[in-house]
C-alpha positions in Angstrom: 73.2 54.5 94.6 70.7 53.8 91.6 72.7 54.2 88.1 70.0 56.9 87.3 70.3 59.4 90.2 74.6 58.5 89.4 74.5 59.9 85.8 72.1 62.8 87.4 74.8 64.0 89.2 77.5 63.6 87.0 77.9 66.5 85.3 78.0 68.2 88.4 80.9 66.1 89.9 82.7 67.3 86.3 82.2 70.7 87.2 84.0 70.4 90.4 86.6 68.8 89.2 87.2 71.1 85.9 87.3 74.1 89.1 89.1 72.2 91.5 92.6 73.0 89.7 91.6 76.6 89.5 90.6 77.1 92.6 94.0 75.6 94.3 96.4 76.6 92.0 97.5 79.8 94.2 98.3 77.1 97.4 99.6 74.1 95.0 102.5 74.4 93.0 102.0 71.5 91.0 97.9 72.7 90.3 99.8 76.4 89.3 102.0 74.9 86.6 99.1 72.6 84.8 96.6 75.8 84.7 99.5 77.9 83.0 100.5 74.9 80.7 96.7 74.1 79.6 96.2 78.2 79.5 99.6 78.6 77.0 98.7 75.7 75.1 95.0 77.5 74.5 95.5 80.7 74.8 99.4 81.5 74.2 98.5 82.3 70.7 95.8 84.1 70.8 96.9 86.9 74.0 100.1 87.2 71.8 99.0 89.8 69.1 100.1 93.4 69.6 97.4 96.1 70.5 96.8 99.1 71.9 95.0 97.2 74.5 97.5 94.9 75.5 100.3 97.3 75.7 97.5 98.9 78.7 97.8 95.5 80.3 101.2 95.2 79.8 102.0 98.4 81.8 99.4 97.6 84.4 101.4 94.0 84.8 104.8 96.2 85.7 102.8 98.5 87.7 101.2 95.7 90.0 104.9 94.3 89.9 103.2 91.1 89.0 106.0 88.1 88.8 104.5 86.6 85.7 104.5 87.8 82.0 101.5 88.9 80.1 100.8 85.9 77.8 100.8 84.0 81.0 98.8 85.8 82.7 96.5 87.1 80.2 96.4 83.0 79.0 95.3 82.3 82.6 92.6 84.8 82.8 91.0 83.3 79.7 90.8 80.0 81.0 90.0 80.7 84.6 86.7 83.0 82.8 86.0 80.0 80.8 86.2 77.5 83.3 84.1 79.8 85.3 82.0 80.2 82.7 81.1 76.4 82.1 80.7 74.9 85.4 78.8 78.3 86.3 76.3 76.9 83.9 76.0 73.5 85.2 75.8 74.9 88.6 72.9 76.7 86.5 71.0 74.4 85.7 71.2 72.8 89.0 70.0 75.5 91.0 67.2 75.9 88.6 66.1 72.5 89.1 66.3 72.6 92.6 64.1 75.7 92.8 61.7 74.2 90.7 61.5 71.2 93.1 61.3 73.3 96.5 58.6 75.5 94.6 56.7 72.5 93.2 53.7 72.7 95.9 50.2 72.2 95.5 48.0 74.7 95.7 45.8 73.1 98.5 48.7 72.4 100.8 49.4 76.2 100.9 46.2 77.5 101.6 45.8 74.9 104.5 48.9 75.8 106.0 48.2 80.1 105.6 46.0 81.6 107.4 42.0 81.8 106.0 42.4 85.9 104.8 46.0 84.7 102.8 44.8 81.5 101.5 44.5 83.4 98.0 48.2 83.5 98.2 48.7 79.8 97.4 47.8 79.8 93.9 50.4 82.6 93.5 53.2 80.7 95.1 53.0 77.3 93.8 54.4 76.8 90.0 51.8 74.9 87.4 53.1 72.0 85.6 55.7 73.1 82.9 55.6 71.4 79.9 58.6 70.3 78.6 59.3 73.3 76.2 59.3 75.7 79.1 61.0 73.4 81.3 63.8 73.7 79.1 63.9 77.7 78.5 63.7 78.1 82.5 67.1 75.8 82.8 68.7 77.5 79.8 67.8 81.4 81.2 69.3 80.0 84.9 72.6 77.9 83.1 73.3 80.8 80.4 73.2 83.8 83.3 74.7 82.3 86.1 77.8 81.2 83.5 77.8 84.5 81.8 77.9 86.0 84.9 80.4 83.8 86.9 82.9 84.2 83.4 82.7 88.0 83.2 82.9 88.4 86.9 86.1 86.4 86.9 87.7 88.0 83.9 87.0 91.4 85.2 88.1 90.9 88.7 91.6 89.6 88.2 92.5 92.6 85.7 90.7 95.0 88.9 93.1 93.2 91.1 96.1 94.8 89.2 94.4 98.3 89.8 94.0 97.6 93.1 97.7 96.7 93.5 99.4 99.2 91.5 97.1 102.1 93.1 98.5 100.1 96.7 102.0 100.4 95.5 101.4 103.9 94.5 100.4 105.0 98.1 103.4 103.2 99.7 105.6 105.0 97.3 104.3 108.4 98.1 104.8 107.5 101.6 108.4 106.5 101.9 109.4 108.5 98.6 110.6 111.6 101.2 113.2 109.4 103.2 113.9 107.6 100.2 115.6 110.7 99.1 117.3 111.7 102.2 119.0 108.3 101.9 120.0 108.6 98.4 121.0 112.9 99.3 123.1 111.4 102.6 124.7 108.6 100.8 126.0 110.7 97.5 127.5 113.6 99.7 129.6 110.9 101.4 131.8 110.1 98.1 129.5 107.2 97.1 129.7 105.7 93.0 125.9 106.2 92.3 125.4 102.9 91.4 126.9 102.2 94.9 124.3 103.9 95.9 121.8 102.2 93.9 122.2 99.2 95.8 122.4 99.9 98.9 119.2 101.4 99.2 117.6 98.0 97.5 118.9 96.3 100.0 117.4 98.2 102.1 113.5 97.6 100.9 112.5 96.3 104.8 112.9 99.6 105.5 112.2 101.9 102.2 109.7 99.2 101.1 108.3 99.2 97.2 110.7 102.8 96.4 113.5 100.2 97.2 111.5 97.6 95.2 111.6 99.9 92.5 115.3 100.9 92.6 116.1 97.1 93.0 115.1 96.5 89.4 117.2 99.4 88.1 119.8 97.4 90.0 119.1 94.0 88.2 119.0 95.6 84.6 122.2 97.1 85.2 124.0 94.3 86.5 122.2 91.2 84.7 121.5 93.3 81.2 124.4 95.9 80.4 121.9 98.6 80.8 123.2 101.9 81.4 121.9 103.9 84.8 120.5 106.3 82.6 118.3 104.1 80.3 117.0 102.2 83.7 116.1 105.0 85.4 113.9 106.1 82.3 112.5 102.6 82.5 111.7 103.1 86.1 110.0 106.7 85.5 108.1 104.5 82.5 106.7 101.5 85.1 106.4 102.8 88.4 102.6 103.9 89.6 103.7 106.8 91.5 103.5 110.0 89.9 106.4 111.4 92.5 108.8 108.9 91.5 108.4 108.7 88.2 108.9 112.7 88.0 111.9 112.5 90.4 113.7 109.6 88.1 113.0 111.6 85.0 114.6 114.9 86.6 117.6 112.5 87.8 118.5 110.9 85.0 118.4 114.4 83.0 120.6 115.2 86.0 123.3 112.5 85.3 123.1 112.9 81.7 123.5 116.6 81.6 126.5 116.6 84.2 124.7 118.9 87.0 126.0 118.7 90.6 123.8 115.4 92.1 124.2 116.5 95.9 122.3 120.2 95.3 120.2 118.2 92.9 119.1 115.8 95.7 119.3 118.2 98.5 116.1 120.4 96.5 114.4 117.5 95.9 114.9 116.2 99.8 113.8 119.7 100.7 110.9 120.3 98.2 109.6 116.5 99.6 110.2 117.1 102.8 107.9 120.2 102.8 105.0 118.4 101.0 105.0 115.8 103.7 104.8 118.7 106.1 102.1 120.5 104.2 100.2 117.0 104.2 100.7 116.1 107.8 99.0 119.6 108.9 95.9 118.9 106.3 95.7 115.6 108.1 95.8 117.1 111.2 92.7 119.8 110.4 90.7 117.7 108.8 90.9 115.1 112.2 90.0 117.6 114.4 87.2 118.7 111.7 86.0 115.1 112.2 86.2 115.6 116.3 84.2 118.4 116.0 81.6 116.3 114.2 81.1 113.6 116.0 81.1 115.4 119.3 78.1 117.0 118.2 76.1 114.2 115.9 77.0 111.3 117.8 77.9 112.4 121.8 75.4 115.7 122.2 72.8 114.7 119.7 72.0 111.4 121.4 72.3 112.7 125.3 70.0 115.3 123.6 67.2 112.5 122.2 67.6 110.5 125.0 66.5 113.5 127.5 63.9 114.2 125.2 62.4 110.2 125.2 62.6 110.0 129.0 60.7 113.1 129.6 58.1 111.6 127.3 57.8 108.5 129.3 57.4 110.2 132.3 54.7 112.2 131.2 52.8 110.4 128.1 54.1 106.9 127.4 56.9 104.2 127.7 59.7 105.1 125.9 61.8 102.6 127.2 61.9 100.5 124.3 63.1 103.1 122.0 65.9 104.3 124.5 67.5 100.6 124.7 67.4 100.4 120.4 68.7 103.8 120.4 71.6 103.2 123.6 72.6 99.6 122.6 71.5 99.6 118.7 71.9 103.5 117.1 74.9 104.9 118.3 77.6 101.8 118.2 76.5 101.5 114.6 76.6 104.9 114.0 80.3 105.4 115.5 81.2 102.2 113.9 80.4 103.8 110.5 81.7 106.8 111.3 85.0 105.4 112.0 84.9 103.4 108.5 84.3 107.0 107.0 86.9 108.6 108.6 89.7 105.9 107.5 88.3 105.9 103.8 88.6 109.5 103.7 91.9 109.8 105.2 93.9 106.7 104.0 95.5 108.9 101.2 96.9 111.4 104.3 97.8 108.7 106.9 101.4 108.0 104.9 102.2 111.5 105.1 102.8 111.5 108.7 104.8 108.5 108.3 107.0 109.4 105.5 107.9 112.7 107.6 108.8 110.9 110.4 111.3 109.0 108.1 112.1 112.0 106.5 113.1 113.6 109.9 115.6 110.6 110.7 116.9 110.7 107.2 118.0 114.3 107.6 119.5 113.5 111.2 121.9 110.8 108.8 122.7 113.6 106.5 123.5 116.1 108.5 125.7 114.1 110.2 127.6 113.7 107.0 130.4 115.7 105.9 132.7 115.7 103.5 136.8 115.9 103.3 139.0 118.8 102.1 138.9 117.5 98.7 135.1 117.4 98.3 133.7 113.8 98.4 134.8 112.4 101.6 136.0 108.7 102.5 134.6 106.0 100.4 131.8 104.6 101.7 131.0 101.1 102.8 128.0 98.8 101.7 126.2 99.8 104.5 124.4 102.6 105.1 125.2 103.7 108.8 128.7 102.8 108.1 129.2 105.5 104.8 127.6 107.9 106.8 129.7 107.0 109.6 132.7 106.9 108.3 132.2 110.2 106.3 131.1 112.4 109.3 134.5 111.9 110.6 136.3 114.5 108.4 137.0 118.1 110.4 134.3 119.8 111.7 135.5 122.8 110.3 136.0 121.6 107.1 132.4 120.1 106.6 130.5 123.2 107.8 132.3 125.1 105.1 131.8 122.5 102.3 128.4 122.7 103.7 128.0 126.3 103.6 129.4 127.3 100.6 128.1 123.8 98.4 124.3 125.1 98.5 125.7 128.4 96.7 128.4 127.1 94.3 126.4 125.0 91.6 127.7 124.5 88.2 125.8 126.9 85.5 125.4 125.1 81.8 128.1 127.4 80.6 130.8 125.4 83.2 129.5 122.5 82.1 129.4 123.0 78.3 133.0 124.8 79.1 134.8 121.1 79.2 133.7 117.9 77.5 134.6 115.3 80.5 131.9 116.8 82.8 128.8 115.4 80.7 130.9 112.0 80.6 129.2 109.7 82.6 132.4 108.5 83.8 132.5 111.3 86.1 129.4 109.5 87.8 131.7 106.3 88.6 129.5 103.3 86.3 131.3 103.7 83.5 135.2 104.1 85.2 136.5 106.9 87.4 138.3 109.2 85.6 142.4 109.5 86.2 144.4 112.5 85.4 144.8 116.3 86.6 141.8 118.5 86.1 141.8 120.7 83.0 143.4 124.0 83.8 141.0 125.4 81.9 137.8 124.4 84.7 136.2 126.9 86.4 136.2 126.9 90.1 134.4 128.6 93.0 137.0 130.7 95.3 136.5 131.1 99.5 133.7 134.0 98.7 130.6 132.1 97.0 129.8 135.5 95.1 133.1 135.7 93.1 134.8 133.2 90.5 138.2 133.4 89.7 139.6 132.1 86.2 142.7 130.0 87.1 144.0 130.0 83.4 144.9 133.5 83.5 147.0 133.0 86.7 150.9 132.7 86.9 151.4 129.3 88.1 152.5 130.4 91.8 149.0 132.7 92.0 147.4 129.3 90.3 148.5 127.1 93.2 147.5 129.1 95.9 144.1 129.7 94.3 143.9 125.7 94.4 144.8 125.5 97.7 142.3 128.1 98.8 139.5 126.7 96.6 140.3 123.3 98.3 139.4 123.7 101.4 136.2 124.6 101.0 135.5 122.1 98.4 135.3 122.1 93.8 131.4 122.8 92.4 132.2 119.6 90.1 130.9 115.8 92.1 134.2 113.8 93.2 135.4 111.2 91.7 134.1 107.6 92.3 137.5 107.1 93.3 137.4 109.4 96.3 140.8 111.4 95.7 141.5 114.8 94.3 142.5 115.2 91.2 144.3 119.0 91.9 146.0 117.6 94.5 147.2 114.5 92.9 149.2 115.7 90.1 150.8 119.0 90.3 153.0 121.0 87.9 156.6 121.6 88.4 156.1 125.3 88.2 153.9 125.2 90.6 156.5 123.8 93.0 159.1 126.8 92.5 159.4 129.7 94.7 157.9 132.5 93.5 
């Protein structure tokens, strides 16, 4: 190879090389960690300042649930644009030059080649001799807009990737939010600590998918960082993409911090999620056989129609043969082909909803085969799912249909729970402690008849412990302990032991 046509194509030869690390750094490990060194050690600096903008990223980062932090990948971005940028302009100037050189045809050799009536096309089509002014200006139009375009286009499209992910994570959310719940509702009515529960349903993400993603990293901050549930779930309601979850872990952790009864809490959310997917599953269902409707008559009777038209015309006036086979083997597979892209851009917001009340149905099979004991919570659970659920629906029938009938009715007020100080300790919720020690005589409990409360600290003792029998076995308004066990029945008074 002559020196001169070497050096000619060198700077191109450095382009490819300044890309090549780029372009395999998502296969190659070792091409990953130089772009991120080189892209700190330029960049890190500059991505580091705190604005209103970043913060933007920063939020779309843990939205995407992107791995990386946002000085790395912010850094990365910059130098993947420039990059971009510069060998987009020496691929510039190249494909300027090589334009020039295909175009670079005399005018006589065109018109001998066209026909006599075009040959005035072949002063049009060749290029004139550029000095070397204009020669220059044509390369530097071609190298500046192919870079500029290559660096924004780059720069643009990996932040529009993040929206594209955290919109993606959004809809999967939505979709498996509704048996996500269920879970959560079965699990807590069988005596599960709520951070129990917390983990078992992110070890469950093959089956709950990103809602157990999303519960998996209130699991880590609570077990690798101190935080408390109530502080991770309000981080959660702050990252998440989805709408429905983050107003379901902002309503749950005013829940837990307030000291209302989790299971009804749950059990209206399961309910008010289950009928959405319902109401969502019947829109689905119109608006497909809208679309039936439609393309019977565009694209089944509309063609048979045309067709029937065309052949009586060639029968009678001309061939219309021709036009039939374009419009048999050409018109109406495109058409249905673009027809059936339509359809699944309009309806891939309503396609999870049929899912996600499929789950929801099998979730509410698991709960109500749940049940709970005499005492209210039921047998502790195990780390598994199907084995809490299990193990809890075998406690009396009869007891669990009562505790079941009477828990929808008996819900703690704010004026029980503002009546004693331990039931807005989050103790009471099992991931701080469970709590040891009778029950204050002074709590307020539902009797047998779920229209009529009966004070117990007005009672004689004897009248006091047969109120406590009766009230346990149909189950207290408060949650049960983490530990499982009943505290009425645990520690009882010795007046309440003497004949009356």
């Amino acid at each position: 190879m002559p020196a001169a046509q070497f050096l000619s194509l060198l700077p191109l030869v450095l382009a490819v090389l300044l890309v090549l690390p780029v372009v395999l750094s998502p296969v190659s490990r070792a091409a990953d960690l130089l772009v991120s060194r080189v892209a700190l050690s330029v960049f890190g600096f500059y991505v580091a300042n705190e604005n209103p903008r970043r913060r933007g990223q920063r939020n779309q980062l843990r939205a995407a649930h992107v791995s990386v932090t946002h000085r790395v990948y912010a850094s990365r971005t910059l130098l993947m644009a420039g990059v971009f940028g510069v060998a987009g302009s020496v691929f510039g100037v190249y494909l300027a030059a090589a334009a020039l050189d295909t175009l670079a045809v005399q005018s006589e050799t065109i018109r001998e080649v066209l026909p006599a009536p075009l040959g005035f096309l072949g002063g049009l089509t060749s290029i004139r001799a550029l000095s070397l002014h204009d020669l220059f200006l044509a390369l530097l139009l071609s190298s500046a807009t192919l870079g500029t375009l290559l660096a924004l286009g780059v720069y643009w499209g990996r932040w529009y990737v993040l929206t594209e992910r955290a919109r993606t994570r959004s809809s999967e959310i939505e979709a498996t939010l509704p048996r996500t719940v269920a879970f959560v509702f079965a699990l807590s009515r069988s005596g599960m600590p709520f951070p129990k529960v917390l983990e078992t349903l992110a070890r469950n993400e093959a089956i709950y998918g990103e809602a157990a993603r999303e519960v998996g990293i209130v699991v880590r901050d609570m077990d690798a960082f101190g935080t408390d549930v109530l502080t991770a779930l309000q981080s959660m309601a702050t990252r998440t993409p989805s709408p429905s979850l983050e107003e379901f872990a902002e309503n749950l952790a005013s829940v837990l911090g307030s000291g209302r009864n989790l299971s009804s809490f749950l059990q209206e959310q399961y309910e008010r999620f289950q009928a959405e997917a319902e109401a969502q599953q019947q829109q689905y269902l119109d608006l497909l056989s809208t679309f039936a409707e439609v393309y019977v008559t565009v694209l089944v009777a509309g063609p048979l129609f045309f067709i029937t038209v065309l052949v009586v015309i060639g029968l009678v006036l001309a061939d219309t043969l021709t036009l039939i086979r374009v419009v048999g083997y050409v018109g109406i597979p495109l058409a249905s082909f673009g027809f059936v892209v339509y359809i699944d851009s309009i309806t891939e917001s309503l396609r999870g909803a049929t899912v996600a009340d499929d789950g929801a149905d099998t979730a509410s099979d698991s709960v109500r085969r749940i049940g709970t004991s005499a005492d209210g919570g039921g047998p502790p659970a195990t780390s598994e799912a199907t084995r809490g659920a299990r193990t809890a629906s075998d406690s009396p029938p009869s007891t669990a249909s009562a505790r079941f009938a009477t828990g929808s009715s008996a819900r703690s007020t704010p004026s029980d729970a503002s009546r004693s100080p331990r039931s807005r300790s989050p103790s009471r919720w099992g991931w701080s402690g469970s709590r040891s020690g009778p029950r204050s005589p002074r709590t307020r409990r539902y009797s047998a008849s779920p229209t009529r409360r009966t004070n117990t600290s007005s009672r004689p003792q004897s009248a006091r412990s047969s109120s406590s029998r009766r009230s346990t076995s149909f189950g207290s308004v408060e949650s049960a302990p983490s530990s499982g066990a009943c505290p009425t029945s645990s520690t009882a008074s010795p007046a309440s032991t003497r004949p009356a």
